[in-house]
SERO-4910 file (N, C-alpha, C, O; in steps of 0.05 Angstrom, whole numbers):
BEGIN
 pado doro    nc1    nc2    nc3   cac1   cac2   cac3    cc1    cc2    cc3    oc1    oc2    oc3
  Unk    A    266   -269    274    249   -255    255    247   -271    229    267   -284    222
  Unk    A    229   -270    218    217   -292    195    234   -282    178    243   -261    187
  Unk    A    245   -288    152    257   -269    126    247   -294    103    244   -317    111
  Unk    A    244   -286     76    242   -303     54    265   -293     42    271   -270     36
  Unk    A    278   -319     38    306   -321     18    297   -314     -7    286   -331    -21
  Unk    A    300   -289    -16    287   -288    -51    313   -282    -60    332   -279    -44
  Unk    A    317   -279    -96    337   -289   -107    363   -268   -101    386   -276   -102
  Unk    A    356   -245    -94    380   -218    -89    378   -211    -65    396   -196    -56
  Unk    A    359   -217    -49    368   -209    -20    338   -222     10    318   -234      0
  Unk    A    338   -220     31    325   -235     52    302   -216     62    304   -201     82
  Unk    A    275   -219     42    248   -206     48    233   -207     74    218   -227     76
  Unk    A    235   -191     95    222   -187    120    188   -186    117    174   -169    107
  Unk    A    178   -215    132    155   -213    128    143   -220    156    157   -227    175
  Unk    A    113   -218    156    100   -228    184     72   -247    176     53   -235    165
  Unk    A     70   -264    179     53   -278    179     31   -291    204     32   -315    210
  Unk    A     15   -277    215     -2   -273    231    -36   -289    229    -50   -281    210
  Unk    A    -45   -308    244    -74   -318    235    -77   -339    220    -54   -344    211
  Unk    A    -91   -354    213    -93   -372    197   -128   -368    178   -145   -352    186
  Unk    A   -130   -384    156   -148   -392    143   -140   -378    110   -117   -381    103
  Unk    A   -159   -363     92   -153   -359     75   -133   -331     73   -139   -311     85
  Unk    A   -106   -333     53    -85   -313     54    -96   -290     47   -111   -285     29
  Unk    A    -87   -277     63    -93   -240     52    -67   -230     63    -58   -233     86
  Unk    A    -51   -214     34    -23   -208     35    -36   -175     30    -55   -170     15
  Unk    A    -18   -151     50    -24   -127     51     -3   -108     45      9   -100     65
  Unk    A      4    -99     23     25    -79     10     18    -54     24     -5    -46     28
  Unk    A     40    -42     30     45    -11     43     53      0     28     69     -6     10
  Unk    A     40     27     37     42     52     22     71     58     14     91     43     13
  Unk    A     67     89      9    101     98      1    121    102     21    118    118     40
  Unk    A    142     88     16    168     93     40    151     82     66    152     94     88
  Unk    A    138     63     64    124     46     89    129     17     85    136      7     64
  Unk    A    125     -1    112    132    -18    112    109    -47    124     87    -43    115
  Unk    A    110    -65    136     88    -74    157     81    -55    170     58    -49    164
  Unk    A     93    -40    188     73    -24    211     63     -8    196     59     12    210
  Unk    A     53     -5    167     37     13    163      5      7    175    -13     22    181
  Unk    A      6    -27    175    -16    -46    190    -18    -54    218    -26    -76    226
  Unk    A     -7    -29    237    -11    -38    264    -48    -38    272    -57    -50    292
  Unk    A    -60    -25    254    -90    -19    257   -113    -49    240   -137    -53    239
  Unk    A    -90    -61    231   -105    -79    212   -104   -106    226   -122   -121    233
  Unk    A    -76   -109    226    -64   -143    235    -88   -161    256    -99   -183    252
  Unk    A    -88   -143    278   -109   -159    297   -128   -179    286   -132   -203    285
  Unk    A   -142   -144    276   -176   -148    271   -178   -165    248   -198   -179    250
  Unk    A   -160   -170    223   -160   -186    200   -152   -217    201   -158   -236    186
  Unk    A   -132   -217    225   -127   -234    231   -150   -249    241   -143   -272    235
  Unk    A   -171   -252    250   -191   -262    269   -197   -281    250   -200   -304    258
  Unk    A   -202   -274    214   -215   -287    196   -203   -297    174   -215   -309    156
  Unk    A   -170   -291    174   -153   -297    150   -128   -299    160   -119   -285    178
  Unk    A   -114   -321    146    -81   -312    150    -68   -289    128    -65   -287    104
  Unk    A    -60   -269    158    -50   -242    144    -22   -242    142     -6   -256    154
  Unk    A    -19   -220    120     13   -240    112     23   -200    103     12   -189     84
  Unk    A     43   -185    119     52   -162    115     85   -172    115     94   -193    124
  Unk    A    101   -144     99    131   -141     93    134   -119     91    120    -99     87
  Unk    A    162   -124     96    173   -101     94    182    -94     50    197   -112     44
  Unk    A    179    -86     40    188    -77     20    219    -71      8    234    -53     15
  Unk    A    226    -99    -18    261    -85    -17    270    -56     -2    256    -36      3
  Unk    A    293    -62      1    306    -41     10    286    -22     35    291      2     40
  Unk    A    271    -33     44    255    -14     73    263    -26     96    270    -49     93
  Unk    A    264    -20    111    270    -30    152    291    -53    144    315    -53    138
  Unk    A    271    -76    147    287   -103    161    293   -118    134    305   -140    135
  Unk    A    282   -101    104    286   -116     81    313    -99     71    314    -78     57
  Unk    A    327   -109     78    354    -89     73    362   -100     40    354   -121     29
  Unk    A    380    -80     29    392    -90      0    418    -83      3    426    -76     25
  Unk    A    433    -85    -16    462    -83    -17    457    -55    -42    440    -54    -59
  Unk    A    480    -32    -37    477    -15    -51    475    -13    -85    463      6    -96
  Unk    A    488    -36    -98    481    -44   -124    456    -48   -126    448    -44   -148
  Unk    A    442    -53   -112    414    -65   -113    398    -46   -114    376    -52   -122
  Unk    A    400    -16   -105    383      4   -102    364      9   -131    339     10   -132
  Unk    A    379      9   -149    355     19   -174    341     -1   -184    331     -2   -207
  Unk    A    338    -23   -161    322    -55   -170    291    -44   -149    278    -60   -135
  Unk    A    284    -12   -151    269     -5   -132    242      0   -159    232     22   -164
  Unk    A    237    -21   -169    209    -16   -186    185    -25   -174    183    -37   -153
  Unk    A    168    -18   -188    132    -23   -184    136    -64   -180    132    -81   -162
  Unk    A    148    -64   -215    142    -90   -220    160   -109   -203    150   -131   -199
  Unk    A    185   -104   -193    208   -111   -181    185   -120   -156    178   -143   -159
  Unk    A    173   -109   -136    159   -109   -120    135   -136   -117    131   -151    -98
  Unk    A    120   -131   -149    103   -144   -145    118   -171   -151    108   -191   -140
  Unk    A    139   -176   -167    154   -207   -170    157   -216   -134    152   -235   -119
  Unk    A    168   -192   -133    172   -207    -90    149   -216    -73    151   -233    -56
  Unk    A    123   -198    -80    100   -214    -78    101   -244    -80    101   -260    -62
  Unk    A    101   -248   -105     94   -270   -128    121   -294   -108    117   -317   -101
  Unk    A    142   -281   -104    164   -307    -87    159   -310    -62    164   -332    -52
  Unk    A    149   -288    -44    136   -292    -14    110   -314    -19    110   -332     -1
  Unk    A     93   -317    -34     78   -329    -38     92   -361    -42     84   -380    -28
  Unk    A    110   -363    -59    121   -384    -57    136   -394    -39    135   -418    -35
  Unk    A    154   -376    -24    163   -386    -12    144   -402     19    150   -421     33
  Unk    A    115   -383     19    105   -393     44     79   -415     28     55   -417     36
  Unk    A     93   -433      1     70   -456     -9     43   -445    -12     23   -460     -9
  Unk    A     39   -416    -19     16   -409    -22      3   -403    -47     11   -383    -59
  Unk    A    -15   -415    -57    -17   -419    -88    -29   -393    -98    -15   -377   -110
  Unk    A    -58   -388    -92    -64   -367    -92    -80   -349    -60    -87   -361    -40
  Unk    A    -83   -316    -66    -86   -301    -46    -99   -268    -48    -94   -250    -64
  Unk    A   -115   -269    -27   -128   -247    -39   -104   -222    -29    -86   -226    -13
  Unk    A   -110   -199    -43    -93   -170    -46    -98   -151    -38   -112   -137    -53
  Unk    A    -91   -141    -15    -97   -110    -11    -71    -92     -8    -55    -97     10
  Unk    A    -68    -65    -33    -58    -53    -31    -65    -20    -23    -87    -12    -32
  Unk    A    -51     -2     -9    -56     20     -7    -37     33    -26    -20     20    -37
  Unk    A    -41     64    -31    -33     81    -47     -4     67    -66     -8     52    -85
  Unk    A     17     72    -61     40     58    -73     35     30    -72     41     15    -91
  Unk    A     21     20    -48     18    -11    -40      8    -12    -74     19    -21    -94
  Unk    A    -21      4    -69    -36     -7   -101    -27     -6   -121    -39    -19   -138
  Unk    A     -2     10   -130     12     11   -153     19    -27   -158     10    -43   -175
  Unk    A     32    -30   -142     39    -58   -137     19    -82   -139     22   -101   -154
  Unk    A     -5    -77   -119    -30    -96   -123    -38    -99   -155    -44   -119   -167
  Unk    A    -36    -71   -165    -43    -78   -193    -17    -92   -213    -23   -111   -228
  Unk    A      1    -87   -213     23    -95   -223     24   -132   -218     32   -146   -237
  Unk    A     18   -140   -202     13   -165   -186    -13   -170   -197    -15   -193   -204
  Unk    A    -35   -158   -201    -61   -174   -212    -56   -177   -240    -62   -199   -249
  Unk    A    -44   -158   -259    -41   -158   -290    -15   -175   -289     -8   -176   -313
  Unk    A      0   -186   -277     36   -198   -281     16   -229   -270     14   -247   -286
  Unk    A      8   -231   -249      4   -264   -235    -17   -262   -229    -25   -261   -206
  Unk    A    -38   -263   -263    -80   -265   -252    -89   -293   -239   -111   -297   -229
  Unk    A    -64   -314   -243    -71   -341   -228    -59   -342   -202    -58   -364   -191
  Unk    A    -54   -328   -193    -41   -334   -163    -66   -308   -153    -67   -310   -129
  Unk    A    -80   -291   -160   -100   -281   -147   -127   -285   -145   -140   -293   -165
  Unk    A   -141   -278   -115   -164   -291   -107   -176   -265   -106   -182   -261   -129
  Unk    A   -185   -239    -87   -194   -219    -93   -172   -202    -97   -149   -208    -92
  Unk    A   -184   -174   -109   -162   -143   -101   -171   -128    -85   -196   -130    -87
  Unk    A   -167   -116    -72   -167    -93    -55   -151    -63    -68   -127    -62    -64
  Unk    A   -161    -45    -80   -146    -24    -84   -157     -1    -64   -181      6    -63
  Unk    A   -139      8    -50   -140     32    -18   -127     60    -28   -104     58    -35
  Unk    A   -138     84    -31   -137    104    -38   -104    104    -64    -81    109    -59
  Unk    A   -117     95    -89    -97    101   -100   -102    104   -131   -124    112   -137
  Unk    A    -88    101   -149    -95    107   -175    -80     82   -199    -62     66   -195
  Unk    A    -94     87   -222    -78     77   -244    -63     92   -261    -62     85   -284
  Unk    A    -50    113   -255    -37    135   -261    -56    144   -294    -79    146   -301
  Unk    A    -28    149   -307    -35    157   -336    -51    187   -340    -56    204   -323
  Unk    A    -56    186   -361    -65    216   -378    -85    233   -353    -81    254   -341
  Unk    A   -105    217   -351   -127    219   -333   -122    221   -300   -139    230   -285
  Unk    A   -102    215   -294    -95    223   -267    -93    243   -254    -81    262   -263
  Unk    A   -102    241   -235   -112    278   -216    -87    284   -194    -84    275   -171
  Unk    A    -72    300   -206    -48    295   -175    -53    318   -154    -65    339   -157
  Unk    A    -44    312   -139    -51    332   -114    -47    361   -114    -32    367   -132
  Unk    A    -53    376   -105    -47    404   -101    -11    403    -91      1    386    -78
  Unk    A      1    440   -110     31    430   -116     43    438    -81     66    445    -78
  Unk    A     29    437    -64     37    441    -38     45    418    -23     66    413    -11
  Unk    A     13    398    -29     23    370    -18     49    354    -34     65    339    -22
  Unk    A     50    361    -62     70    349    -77     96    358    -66    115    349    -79
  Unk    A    100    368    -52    121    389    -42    133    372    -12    156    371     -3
  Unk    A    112    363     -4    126    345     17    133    314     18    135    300     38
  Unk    A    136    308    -12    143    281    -11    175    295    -34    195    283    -44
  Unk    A    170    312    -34    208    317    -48    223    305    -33    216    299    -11
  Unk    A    250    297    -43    272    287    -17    287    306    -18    283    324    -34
  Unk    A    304    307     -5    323    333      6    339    311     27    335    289     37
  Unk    A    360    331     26    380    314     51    370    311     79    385    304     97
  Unk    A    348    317     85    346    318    126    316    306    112    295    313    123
  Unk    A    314    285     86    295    274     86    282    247    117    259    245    125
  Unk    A    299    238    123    295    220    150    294    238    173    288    227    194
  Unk    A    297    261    174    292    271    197    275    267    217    265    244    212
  Unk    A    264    277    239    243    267    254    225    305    232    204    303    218
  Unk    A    235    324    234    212    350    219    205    335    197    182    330    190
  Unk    A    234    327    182    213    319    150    195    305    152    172    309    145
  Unk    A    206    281    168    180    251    164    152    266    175    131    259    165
  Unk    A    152    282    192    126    299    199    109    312    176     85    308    171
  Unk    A    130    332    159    120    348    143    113    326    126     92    330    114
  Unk    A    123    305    122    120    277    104     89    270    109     74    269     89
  Unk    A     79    265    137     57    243    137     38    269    143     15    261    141
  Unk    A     39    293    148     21    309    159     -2    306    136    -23    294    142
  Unk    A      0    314    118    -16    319     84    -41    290     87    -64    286     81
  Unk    A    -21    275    101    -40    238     95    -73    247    112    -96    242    104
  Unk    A    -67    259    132    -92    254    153   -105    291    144    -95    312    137
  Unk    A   -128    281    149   -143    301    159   -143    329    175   -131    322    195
  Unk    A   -148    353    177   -136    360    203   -154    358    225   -145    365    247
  Unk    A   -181    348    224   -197    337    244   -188    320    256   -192    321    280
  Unk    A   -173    300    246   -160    276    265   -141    284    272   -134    274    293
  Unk    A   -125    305    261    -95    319    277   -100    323    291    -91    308    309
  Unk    A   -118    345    299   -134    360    321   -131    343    339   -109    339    349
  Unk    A   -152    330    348   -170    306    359   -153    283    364   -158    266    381
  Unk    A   -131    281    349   -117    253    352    -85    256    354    -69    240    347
  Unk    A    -82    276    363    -44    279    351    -28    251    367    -14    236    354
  Unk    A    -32    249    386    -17    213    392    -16    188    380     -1    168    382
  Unk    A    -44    198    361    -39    175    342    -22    178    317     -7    159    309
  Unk    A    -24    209    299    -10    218    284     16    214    298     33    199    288
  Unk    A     19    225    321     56    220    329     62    190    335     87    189    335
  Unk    A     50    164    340     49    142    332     63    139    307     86    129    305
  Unk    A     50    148    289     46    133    259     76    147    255     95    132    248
  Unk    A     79    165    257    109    184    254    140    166    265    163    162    257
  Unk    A    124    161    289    155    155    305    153    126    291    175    116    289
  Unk    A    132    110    280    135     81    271    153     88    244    172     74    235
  Unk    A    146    105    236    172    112    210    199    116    216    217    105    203
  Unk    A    203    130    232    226    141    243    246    120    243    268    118    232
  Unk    A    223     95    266    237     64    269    253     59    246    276     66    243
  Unk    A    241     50    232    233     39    204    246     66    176    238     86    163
  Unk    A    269     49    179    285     67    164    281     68    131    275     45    126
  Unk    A    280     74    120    280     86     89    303     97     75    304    121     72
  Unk    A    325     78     63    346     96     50    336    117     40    313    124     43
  Unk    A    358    133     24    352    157     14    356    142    -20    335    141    -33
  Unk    A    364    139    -25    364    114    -58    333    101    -51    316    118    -53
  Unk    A    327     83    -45    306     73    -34    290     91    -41    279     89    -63
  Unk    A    284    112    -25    267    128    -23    259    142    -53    237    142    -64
  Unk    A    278    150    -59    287    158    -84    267    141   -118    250    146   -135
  Unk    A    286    123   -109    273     96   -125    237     95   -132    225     95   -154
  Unk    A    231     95   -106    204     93   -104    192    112   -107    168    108   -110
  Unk    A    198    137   -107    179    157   -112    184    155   -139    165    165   -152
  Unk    A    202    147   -153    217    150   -185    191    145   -199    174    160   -210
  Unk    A    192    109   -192    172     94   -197    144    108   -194    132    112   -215
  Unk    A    135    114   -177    106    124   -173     97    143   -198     75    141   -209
  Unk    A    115    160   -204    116    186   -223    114    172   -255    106    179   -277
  Unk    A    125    154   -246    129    144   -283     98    124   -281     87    121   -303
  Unk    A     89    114   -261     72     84   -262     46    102   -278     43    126   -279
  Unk    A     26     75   -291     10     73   -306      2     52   -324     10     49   -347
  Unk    A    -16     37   -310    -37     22   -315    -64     29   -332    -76     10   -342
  Unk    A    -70     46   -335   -101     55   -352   -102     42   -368   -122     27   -365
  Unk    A    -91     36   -389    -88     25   -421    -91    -15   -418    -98    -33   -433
  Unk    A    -81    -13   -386    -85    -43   -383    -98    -46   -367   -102    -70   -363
  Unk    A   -111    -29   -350   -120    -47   -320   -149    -60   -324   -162    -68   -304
  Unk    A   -163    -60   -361   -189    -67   -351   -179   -100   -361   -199   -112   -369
  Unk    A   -161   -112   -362   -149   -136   -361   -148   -157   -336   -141   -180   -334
  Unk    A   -160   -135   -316   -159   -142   -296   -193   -161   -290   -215   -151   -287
  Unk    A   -188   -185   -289   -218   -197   -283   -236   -216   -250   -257   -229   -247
  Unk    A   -215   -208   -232   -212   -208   -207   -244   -195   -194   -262   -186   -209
  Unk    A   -244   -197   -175   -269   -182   -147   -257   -170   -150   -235   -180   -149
  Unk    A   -256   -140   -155   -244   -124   -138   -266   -105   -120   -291   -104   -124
  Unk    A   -247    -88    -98   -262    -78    -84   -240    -55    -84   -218    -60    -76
  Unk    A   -252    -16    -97   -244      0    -98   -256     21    -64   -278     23    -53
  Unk    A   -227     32    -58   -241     42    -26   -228     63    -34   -208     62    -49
  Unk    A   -240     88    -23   -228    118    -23   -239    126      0   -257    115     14
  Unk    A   -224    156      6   -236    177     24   -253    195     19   -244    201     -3
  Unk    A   -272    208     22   -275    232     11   -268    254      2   -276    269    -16
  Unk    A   -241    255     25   -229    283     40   -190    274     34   -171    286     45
  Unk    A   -188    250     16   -159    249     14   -150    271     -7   -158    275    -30
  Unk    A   -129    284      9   -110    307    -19    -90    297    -28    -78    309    -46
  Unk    A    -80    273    -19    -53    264    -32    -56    239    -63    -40    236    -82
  Unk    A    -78    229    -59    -87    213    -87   -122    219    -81   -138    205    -69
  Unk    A   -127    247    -96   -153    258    -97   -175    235   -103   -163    216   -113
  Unk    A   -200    231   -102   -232    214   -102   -227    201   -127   -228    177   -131
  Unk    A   -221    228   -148   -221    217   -172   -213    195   -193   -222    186   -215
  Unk    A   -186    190   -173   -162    167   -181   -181    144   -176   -184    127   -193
  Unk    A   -194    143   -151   -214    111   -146   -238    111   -171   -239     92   -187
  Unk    A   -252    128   -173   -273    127   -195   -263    126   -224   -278    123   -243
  Unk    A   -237    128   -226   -219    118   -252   -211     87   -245   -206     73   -265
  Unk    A   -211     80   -229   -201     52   -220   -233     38   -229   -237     19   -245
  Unk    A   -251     52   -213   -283     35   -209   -294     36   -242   -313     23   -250
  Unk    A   -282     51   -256   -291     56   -279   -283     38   -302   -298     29   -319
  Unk    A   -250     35   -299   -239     13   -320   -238    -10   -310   -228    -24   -328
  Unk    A   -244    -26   -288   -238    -55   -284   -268    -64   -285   -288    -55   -273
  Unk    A   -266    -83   -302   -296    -95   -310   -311   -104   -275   -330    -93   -264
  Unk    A   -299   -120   -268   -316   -135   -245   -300   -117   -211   -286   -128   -194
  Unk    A   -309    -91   -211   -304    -78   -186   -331    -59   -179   -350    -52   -193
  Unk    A   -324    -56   -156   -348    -43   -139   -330    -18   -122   -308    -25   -112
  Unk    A   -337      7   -119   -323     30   -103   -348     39    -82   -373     43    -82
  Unk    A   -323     39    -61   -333     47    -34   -319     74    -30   -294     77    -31
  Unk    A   -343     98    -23   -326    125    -18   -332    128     15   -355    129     23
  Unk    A   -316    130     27   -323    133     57   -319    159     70   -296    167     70
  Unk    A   -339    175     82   -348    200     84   -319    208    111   -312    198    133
  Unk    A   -309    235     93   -293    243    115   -265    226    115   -252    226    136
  Unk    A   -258    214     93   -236    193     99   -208    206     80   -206    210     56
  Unk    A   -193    209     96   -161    222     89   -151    198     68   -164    179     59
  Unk    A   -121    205     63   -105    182     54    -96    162     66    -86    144     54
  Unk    A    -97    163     96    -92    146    116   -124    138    130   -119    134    154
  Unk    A   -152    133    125   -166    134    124   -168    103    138   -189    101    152
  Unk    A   -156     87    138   -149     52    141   -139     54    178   -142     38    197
  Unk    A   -125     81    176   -111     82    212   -136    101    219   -147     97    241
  Unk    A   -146    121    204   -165    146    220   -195    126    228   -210    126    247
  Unk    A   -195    112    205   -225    104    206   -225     73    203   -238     61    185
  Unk    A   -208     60    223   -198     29    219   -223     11    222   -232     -4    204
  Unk    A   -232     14    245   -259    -11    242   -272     -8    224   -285    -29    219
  Unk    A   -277     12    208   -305     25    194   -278      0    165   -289    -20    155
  Unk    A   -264      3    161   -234    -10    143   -244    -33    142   -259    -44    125
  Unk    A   -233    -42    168   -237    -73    165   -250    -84    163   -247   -106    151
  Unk    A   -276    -75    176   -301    -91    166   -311    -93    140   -329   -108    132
  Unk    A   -297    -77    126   -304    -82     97   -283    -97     83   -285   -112     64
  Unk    A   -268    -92     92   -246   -113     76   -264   -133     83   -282   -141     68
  Unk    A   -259   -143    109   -269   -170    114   -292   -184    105   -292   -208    105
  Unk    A   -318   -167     96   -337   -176     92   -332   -177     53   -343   -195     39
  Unk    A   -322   -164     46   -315   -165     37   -299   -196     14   -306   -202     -9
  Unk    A   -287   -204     25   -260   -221     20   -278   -241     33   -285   -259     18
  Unk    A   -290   -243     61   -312   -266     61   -331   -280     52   -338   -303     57
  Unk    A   -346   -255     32   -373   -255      8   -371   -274    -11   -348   -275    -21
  Unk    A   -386   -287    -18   -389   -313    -30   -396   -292    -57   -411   -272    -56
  Unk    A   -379   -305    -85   -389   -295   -103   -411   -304   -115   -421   -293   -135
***
């Protein structure tokens, strides 16, 4: 298994495809397989480059290390995966937590980036729309947080219930890939810490990148509004709202995904 020697501990990464880099940050308490729906199809036209996240699965930490679980902590490990695989610059796609990070990484290292990708998420601050206090309710931790019920009650809120319906093998997919894919409870901790405190607004129109803002229609966990706050403060971005699309919208509605990334990230400016 590949690992990048970074300076406090051995970053689990996958490097898949060749031609221009596109590195893909996962959501919250997720890891690579949050891109079992992506890797293929992206791969065809770019070298795709996924990890695991300090302290997640195969990126293990040493327990001193747990409160080294920041936004920015994250995007520096970006910034050394890149080095370590001689890659100068690279385009960015982050989802929800991923995007906390994508942006953290476009405003910390604007020369090591080629486009952004921000995937259902927000720039926090004053203006931020948070979910109804039900969904907020299932990302609490509690002790039987790793369970196989919690991680359920965990990812249920992400999808739709049209695709529940209609799709539960794939929802129990995406479930049991967590299960794998362990998540301390510090870790876990850490990262939701971070999410609650993060905020960009005041800086993100600093940002002078392509970007490309993507939402759902129908996501309750980082509501429409967080993307049209994104499409609103970054000078050079464009928002795509895709009809019917959850917070997991990337696994419910993947080709309809990729092809825009791709065409995307391929477009000649």
């Amino acid at each position: 298994m590949p690992f990048a020697n970074l300076k406090d501990f051995h970053l689990y990464y996958e490097s898949t495809g060749a031609g221009e880099p596109l590195i893909l940050i996962s959501g919250f308490a997720s890891g690579a397989w949050n891109w079992f729906k992506q890797i293929e199809d992206l791969a065809k036209y770019f070298r795709v480059i996924t990890f695991d996240p300090r302290g997640v699965a195969r990126s293990e930490i040493s327990e001193d290390l747990a409160f080294t679980i920041s936004i920015c902590a994250i995007a520096d490990d970006v910034a050394n995966l890149l080095d370590e695989l001689e890659i100068e610059k690279a385009n960015v796609l982050g989802v929800s937590f991923g995007g906390f990070v994508a942006q953290k990484f476009a405003l910390n290292y604007p020369e090591r980036l080629n486009k952004l990708i921000l995937a259902c998420t927000s720039c926090g601050g004053k203006n931020h729309v948070a979910p109804a206090p039900e969904v907020l309710a299932a990302f609490a931790p509690n002790k039987n947080f790793n369970t196989s019920e919690r991680i359920r009650k965990f990812m249920r809120p992400a999808f739709t219930n049209e695709f529940a319906a209609k799709n539960a093998a794939e929802v129990e997919k995406v479930c049991v890939l967590r299960e794998q894919n362990v998540v301390p409870e510090k870790v876990y901790s850490q990262q939701l810490y971070s999410a609650t405190i993060f905020d960009t607004e005041a800086k993100i129109s600093q940002i002078k990148a392509e970007t490309l803002i993507l939402t759902g229609d129908s996501d309750v966990v980082v509501p429409l509004q967080n993307s049209m706050n994104l499409s609103n403060l970054i000078p050079n971005a464009q928002l795509k709202i895709i009809k019917g699309g959850s917070h997991m919208f990337f696994i419910e509605q993947a080709e309809e995904f990729n092809k825009i990334v791709t065409d995307f990230v391929n477009r000649k400016s």
